[in-house]
Jmol script that loads the backbone (N, CA, C; Angstrom):
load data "model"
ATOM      1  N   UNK A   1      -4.789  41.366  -5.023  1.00  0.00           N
ATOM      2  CA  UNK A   1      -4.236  40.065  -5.306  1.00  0.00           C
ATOM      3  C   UNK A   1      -3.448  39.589  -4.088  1.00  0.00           C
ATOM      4  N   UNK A   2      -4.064  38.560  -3.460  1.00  0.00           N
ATOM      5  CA  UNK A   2      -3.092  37.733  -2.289  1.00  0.00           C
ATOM      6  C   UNK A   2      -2.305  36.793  -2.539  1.00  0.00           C
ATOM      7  N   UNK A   3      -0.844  37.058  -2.941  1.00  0.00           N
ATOM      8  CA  UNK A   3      -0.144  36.219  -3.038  1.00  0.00           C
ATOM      9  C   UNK A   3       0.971  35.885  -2.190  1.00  0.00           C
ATOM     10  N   UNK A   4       1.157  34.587  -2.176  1.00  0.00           N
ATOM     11  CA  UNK A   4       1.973  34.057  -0.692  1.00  0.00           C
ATOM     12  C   UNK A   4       3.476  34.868  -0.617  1.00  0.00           C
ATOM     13  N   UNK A   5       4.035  34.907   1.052  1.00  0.00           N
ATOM     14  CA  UNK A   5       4.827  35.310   0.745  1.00  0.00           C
ATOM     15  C   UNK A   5       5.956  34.506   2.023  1.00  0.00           C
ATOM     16  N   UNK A   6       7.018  35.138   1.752  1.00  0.00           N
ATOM     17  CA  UNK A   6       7.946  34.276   2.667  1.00  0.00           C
ATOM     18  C   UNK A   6       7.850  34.806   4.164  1.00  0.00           C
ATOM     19  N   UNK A   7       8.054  33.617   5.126  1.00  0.00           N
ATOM     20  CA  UNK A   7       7.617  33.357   6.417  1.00  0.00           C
ATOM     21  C   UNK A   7       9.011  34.848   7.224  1.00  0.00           C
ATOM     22  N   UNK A   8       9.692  34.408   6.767  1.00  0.00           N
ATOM     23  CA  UNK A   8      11.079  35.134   7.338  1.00  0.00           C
ATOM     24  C   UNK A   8      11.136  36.427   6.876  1.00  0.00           C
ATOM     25  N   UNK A   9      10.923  36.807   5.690  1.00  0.00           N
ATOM     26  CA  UNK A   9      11.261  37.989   5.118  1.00  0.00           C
ATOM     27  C   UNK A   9      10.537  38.803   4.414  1.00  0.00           C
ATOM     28  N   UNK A  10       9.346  38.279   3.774  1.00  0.00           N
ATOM     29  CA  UNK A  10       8.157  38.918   3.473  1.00  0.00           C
ATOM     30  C   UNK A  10       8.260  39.019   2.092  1.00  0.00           C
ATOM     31  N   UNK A  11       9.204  38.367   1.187  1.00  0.00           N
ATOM     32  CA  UNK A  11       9.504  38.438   0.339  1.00  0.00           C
ATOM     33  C   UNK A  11       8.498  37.979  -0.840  1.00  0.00           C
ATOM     34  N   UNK A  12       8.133  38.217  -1.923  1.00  0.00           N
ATOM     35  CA  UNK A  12       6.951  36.990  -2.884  1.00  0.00           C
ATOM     36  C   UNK A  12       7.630  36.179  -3.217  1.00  0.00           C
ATOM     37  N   UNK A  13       7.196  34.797  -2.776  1.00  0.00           N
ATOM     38  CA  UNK A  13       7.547  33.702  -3.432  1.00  0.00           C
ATOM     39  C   UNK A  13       5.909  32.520  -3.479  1.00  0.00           C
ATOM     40  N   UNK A  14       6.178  32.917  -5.388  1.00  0.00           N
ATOM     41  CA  UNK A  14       4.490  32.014  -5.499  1.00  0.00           C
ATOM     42  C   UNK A  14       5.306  30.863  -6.331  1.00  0.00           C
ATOM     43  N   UNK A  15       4.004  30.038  -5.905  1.00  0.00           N
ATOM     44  CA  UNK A  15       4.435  28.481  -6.327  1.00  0.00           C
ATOM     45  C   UNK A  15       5.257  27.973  -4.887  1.00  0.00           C
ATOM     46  N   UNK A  16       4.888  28.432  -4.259  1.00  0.00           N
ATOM     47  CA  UNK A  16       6.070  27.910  -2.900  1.00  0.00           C
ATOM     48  C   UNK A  16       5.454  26.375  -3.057  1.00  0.00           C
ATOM     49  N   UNK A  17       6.143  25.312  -2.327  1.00  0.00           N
ATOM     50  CA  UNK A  17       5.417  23.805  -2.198  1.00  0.00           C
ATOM     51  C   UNK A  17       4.957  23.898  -0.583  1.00  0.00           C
ATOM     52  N   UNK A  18       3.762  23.531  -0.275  1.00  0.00           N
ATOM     53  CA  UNK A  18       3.252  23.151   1.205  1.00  0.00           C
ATOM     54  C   UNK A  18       3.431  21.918   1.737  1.00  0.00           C
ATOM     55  N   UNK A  19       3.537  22.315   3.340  1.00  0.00           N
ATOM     56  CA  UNK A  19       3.955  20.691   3.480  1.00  0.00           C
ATOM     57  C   UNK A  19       4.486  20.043   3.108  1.00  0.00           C
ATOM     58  N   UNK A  20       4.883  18.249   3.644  1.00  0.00           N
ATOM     59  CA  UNK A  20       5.359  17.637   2.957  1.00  0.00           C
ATOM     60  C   UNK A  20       5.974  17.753   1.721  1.00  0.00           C
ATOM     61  N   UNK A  21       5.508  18.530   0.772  1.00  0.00           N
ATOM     62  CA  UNK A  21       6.743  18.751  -0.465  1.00  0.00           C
ATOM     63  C   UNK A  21       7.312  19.860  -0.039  1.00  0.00           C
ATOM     64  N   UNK A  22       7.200  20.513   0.356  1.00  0.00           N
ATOM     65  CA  UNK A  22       8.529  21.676   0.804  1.00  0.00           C
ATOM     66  C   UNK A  22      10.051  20.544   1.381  1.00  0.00           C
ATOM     67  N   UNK A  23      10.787  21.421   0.536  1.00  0.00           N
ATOM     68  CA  UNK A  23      12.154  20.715   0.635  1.00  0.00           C
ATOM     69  C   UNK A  23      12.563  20.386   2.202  1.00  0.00           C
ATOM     70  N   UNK A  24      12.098  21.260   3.133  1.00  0.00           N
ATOM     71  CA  UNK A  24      12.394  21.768   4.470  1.00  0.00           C
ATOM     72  C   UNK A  24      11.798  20.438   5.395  1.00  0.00           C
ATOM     73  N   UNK A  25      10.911  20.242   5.007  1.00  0.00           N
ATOM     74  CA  UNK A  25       9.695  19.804   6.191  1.00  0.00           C
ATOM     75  C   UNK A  25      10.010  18.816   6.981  1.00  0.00           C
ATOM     76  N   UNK A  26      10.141  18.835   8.017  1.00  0.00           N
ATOM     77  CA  UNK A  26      10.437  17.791   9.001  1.00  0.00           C
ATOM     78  C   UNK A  26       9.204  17.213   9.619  1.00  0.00           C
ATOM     79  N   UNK A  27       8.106  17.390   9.099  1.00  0.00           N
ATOM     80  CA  UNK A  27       6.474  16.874   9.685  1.00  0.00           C
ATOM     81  C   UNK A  27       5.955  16.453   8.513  1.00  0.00           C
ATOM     82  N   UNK A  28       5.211  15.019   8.903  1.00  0.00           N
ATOM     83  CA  UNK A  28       4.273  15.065   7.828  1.00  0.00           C
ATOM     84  C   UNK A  28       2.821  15.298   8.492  1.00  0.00           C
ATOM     85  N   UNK A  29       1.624  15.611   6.997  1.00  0.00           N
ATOM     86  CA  UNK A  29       0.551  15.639   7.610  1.00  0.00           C
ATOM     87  C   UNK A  29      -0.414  14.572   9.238  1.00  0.00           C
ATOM     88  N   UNK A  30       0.305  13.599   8.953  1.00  0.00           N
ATOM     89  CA  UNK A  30      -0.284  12.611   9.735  1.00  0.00           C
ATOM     90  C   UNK A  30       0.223  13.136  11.573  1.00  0.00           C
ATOM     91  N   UNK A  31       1.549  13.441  11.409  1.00  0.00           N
ATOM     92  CA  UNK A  31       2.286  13.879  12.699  1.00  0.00           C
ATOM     93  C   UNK A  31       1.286  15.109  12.967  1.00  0.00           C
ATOM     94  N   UNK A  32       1.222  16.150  11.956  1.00  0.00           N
ATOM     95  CA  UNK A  32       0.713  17.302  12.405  1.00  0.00           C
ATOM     96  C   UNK A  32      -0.537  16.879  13.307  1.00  0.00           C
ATOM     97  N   UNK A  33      -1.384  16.417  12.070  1.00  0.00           N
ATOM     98  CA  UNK A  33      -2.987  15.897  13.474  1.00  0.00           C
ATOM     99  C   UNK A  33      -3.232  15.612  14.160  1.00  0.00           C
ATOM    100  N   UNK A  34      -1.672  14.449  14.596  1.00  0.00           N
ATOM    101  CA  UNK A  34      -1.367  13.560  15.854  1.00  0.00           C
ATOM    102  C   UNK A  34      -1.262  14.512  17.011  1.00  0.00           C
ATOM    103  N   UNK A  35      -0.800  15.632  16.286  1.00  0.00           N
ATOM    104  CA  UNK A  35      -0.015  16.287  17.349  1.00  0.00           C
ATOM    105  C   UNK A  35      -0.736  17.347  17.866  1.00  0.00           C
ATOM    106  N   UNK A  36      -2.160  18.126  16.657  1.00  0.00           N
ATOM    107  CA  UNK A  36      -3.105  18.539  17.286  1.00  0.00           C
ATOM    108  C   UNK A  36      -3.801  17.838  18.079  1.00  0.00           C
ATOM    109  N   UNK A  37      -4.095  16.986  17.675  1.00  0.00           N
ATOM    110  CA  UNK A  37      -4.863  15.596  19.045  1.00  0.00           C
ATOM    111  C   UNK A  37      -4.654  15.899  20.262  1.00  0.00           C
ATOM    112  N   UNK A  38      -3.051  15.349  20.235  1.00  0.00           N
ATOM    113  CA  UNK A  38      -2.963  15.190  21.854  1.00  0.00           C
ATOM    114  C   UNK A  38      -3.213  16.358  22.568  1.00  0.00           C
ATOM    115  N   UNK A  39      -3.073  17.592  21.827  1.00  0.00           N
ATOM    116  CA  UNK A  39      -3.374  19.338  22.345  1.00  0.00           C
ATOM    117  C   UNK A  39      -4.323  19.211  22.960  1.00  0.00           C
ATOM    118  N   UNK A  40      -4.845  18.766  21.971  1.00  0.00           N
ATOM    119  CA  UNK A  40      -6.826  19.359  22.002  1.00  0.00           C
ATOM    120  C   UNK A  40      -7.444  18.297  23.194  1.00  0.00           C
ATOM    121  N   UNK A  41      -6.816  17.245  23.632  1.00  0.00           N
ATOM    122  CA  UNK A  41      -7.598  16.165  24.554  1.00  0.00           C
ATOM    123  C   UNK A  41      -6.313  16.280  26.230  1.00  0.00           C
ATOM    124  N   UNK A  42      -5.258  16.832  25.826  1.00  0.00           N
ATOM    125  CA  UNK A  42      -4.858  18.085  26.593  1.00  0.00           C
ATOM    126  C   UNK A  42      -3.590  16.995  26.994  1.00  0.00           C
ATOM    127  N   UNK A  43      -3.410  15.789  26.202  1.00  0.00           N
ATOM    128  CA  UNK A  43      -1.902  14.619  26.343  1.00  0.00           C
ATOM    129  C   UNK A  43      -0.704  15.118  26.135  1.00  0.00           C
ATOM    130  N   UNK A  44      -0.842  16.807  25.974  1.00  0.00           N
ATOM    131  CA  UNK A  44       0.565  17.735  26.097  1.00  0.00           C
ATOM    132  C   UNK A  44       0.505  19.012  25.682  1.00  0.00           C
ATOM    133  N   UNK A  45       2.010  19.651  26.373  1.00  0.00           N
ATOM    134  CA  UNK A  45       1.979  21.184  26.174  1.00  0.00           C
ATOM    135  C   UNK A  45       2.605  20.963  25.401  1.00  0.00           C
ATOM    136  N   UNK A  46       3.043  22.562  25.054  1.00  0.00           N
ATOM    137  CA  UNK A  46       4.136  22.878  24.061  1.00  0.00           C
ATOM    138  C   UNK A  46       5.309  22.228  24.166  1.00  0.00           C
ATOM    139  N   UNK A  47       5.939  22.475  25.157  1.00  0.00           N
ATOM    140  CA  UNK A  47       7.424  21.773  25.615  1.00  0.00           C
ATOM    141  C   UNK A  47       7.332  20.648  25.507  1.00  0.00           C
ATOM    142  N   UNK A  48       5.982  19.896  25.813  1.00  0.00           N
ATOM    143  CA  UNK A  48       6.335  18.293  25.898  1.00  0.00           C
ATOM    144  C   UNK A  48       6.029  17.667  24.336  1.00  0.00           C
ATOM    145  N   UNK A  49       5.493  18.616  23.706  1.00  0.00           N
ATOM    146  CA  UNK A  49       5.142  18.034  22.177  1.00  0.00           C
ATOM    147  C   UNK A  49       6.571  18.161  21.752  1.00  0.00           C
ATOM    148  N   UNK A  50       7.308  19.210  22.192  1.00  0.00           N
ATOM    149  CA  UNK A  50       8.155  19.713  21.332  1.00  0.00           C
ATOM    150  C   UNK A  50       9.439  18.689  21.753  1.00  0.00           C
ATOM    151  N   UNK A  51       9.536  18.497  22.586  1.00  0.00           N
ATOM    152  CA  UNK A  51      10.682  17.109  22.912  1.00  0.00           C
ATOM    153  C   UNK A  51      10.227  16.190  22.216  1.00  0.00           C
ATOM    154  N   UNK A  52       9.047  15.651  22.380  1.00  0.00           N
ATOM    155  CA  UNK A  52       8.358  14.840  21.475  1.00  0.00           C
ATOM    156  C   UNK A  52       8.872  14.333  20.105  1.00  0.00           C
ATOM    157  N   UNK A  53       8.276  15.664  19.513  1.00  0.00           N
ATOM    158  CA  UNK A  53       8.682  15.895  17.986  1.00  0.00           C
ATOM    159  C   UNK A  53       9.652  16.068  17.514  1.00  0.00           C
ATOM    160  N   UNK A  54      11.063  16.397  18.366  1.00  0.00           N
ATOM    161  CA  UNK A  54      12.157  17.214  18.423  1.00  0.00           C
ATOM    162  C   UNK A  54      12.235  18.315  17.568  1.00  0.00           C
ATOM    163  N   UNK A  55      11.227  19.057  18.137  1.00  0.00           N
ATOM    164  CA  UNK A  55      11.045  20.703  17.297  1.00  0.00           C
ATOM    165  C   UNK A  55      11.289  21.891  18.417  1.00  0.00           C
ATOM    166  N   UNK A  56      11.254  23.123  17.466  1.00  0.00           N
ATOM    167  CA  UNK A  56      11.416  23.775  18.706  1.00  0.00           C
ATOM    168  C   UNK A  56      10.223  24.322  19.565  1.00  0.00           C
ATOM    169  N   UNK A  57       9.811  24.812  20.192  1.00  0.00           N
ATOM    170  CA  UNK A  57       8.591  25.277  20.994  1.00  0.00           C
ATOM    171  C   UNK A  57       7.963  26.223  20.814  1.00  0.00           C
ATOM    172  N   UNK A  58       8.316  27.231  20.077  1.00  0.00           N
ATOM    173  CA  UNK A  58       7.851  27.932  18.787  1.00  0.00           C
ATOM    174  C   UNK A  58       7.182  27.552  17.260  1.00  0.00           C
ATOM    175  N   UNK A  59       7.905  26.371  17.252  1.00  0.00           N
ATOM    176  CA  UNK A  59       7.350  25.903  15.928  1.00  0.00           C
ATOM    177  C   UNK A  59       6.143  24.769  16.295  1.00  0.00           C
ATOM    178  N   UNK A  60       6.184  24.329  17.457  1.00  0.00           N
ATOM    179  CA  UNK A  60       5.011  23.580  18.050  1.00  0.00           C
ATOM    180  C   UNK A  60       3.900  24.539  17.938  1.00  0.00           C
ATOM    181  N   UNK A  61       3.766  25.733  18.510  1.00  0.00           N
ATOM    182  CA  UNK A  61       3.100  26.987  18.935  1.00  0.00           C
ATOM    183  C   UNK A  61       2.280  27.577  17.782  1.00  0.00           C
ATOM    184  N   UNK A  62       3.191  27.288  16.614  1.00  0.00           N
ATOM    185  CA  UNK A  62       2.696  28.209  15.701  1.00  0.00           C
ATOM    186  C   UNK A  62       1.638  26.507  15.051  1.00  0.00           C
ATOM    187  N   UNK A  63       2.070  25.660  14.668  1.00  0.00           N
ATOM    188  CA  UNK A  63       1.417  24.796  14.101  1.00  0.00           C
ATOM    189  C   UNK A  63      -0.228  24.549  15.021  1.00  0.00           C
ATOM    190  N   UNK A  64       0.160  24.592  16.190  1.00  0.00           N
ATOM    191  CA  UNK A  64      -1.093  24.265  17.185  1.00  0.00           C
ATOM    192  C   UNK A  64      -2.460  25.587  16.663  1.00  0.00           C
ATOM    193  N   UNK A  65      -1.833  27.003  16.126  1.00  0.00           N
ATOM    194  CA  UNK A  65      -2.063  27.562  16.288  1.00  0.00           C
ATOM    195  C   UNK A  65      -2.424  27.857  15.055  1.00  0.00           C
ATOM    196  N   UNK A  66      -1.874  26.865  14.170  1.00  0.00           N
ATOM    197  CA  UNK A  66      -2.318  26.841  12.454  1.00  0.00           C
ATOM    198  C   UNK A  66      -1.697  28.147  12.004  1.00  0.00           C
ATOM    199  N   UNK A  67      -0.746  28.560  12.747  1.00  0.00           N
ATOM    200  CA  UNK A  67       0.213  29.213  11.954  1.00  0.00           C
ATOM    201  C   UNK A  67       0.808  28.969  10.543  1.00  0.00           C
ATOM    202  N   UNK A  68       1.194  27.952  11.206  1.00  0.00           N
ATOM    203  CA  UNK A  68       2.130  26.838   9.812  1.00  0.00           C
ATOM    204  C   UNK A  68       0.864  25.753   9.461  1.00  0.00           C
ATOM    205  N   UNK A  69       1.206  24.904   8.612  1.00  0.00           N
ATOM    206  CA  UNK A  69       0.727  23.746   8.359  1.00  0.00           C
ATOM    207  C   UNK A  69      -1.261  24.237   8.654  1.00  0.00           C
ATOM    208  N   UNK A  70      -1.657  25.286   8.057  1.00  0.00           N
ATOM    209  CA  UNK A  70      -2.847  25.792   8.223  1.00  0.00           C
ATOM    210  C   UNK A  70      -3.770  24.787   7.245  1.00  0.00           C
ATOM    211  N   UNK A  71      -3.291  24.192   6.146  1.00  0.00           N
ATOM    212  CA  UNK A  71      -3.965  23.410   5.002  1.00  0.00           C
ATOM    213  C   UNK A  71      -4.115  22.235   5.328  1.00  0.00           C
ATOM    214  N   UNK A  72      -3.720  21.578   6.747  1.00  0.00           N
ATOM    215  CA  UNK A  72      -4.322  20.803   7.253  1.00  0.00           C
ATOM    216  C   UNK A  72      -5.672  20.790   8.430  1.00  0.00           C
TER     217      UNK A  72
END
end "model"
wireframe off; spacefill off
backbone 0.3
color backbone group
């Protein structure tokens, strides 16, 4: 049984909300794609998305990388 678990601690937490409904989220889907875009046609790195977005450069990294935000 694969059930989700927490990013930080490994803890089970099912029913988590994705995206946009997560209480947390400072991206919406539309930003995310925007922001794979410019990757992928090469209109920025990490650092410059991440000023961009005002995120950190890790959390750029992991999204590019469908770390996070994979259900988009």
């Amino acid at each position: 049984m694969d059930r989700p678990r927490c990013p930080t601690c490994g803890c089970l937490r099912p029913g988590q909300p994705k995206g946009e409904a997560h209480h947390a989220a400072r991206m919406t889907e539309a930003k995310v794609k925007e922001m794979r875009g410019k990757y992928e046609r090469g209109e920025g790195t990490y650092l410059s998305l991440s000023i961009e977005y005002d995120l950190a450069y890790s959390t750029v990294g992991n999204i590019i990388r469908r770390r996070t935000w994979r259900h988009v």
